[in-house]
Structures are given as C-alpha cells and as structure tokens.
C-alpha positions as CSV (number, residue, x, y, z in Angstrom):
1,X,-16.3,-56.8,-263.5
2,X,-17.1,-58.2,-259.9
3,X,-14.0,-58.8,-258.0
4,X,-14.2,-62.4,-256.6
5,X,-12.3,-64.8,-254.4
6,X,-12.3,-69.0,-253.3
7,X,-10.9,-71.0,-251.0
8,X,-9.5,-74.4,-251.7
9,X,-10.3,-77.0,-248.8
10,X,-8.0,-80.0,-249.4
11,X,-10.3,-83.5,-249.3
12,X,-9.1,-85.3,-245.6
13,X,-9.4,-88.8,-245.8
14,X,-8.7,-92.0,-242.7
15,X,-5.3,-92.4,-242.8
16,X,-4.1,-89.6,-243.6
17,X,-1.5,-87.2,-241.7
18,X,-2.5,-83.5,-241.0
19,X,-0.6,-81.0,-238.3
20,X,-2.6,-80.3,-235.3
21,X,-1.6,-77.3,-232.8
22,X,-2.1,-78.6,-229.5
23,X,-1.6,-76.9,-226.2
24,X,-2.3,-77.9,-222.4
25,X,0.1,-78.0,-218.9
26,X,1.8,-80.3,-216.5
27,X,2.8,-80.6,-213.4
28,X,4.6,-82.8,-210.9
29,X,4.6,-83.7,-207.1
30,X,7.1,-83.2,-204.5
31,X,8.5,-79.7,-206.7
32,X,10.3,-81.8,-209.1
33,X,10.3,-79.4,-212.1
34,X,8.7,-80.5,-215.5
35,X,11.5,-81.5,-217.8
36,X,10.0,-82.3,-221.5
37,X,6.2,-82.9,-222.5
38,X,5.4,-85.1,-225.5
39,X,2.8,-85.3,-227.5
40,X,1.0,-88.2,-230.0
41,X,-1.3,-88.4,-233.0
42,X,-0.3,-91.9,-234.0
43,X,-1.2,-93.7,-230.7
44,X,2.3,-93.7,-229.3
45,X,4.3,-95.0,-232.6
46,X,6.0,-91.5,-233.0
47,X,6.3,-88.5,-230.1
48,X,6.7,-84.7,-231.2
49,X,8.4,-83.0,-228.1
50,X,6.5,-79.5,-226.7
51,X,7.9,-76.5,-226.4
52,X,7.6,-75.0,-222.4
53,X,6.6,-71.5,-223.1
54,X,5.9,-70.7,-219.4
55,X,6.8,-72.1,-215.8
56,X,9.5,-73.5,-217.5
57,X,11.7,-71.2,-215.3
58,X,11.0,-72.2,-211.8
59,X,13.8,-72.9,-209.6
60,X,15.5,-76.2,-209.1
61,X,13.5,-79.1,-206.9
62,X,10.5,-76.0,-206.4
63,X,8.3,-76.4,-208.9
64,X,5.2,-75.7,-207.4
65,X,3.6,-74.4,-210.4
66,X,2.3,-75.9,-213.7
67,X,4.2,-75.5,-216.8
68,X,2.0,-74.3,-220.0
69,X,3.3,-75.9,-223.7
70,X,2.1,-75.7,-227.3
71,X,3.3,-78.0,-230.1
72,X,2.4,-78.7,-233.7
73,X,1.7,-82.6,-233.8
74,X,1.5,-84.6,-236.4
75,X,-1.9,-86.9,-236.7
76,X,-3.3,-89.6,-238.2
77,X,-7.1,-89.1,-239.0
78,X,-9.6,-91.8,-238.0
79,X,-12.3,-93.2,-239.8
80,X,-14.8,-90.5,-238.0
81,X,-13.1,-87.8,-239.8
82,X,-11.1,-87.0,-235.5
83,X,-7.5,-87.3,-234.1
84,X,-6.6,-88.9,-231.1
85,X,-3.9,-86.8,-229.1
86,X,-2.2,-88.1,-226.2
87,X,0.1,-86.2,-223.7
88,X,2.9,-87.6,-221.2
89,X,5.1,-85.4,-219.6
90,X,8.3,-86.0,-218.0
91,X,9.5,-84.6,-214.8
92,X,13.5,-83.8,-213.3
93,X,13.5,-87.8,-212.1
94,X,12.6,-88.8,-215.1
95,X,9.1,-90.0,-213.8
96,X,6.7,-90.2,-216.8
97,X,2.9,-90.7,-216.9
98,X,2.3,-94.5,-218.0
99,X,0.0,-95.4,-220.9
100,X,-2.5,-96.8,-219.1
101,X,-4.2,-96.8,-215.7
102,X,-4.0,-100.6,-215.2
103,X,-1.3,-101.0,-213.2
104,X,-2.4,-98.0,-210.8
105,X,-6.1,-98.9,-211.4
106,X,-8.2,-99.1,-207.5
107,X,-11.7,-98.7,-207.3
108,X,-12.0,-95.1,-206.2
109,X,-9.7,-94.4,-208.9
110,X,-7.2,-91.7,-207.2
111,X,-3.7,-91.6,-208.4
112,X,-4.5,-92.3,-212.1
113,X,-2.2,-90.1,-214.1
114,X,-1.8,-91.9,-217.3
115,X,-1.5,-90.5,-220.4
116,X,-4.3,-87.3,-221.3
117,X,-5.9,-88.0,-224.3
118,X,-8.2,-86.3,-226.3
119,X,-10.2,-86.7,-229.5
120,X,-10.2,-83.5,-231.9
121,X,-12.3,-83.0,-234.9
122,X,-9.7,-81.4,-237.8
C-alpha cells in the first residue's frame, strides 16, 4: 500500500476572526523611548498590545533608535477575502499616533503620523 497524506484548509468566510502575526517598528522624536505598540484587526474596536523584542532597552529620554515588535492579532476578514491592520504606538509622554491625518492634514503633507495600516491577504 501507498503511504498518503492531506491537509485540511478550514473554509474563511467575511466576518470571521483569524490570528494574524504581524511585525513592524516605531520610533519617536526628541529620544523619548517607545513605551507600548498596539495593534488592530477590527478597525480600532479592540487593541492586542506588541511585544518589544529589540530597542526596547535604550536608555532613559535617548532613544534614538527604532524599536522592532511582533504580535499575534486578532482579525476580522473582509468581504475581499483581506484584513485590515492598523498600528499606533505610544511613546514615554504618552504621545500616541492619532487615527487620522485630518487634524495634522497640510498640503505638502509632512508631519502625518497617523495610524500605519495595512491590508493583508490571509
């Protein structure tokens, strides 16, 4: 007899919630050190906090670098079969990136640094 082997694929319809690993960095001005980075697959209804796994070390009010984090995120599938993940991170002043670029929004566009988000196909 032939040996043999399958994989089941479970059926992901809209609306449904799948984990997604995500994985980025962040940085803020002035050496203020990155304090907590969270992440959205629901369009802001529920945050999953990241976990800093480097920079996350750098000395008090001299954080020059960027931090690098990876989180499992739960999200919500859209009707084109993608996720939408945002990311806002929060620094030692508890400065946070704002939803939108409206209230920052100029015509050349410079100091936009609302939320990152990103479409992913799962």
């Amino acid at each position: 007899m032939d040996i043999d082997s399958s994989l089941k694929s479970k059926q992901r319809k809209p609306g449904s919630t799948v984990t997604v690993k995500a994985s980025g960095w962040a940085w803020s001005g002035g050496g203020r050190n990155i304090v907590r980075v969270d992440i959205t697959g629901d369009g802001g209804e529920s945050w999953a906090t990241a976990n800093i796994v480097k920079g996350g070390d750098q000395k008090f009010g001299r954080a020059w670098a960027w931090v690098f984090w990876e989180c499992d995120v739960p999200a919500v599938i859209r009707k084109d079969g993608t996720v939408q993940l945002s990311s806002k991170a929060v620094d030692l002043a508890f400065n946070s990136q704002p939803e939108s670029v409206a209230p920052a929004w100029n015509v050349r566009g410079l100091g936009n640094n609302s939320w990152h988000s990103a479409a992913r196909r799962v």
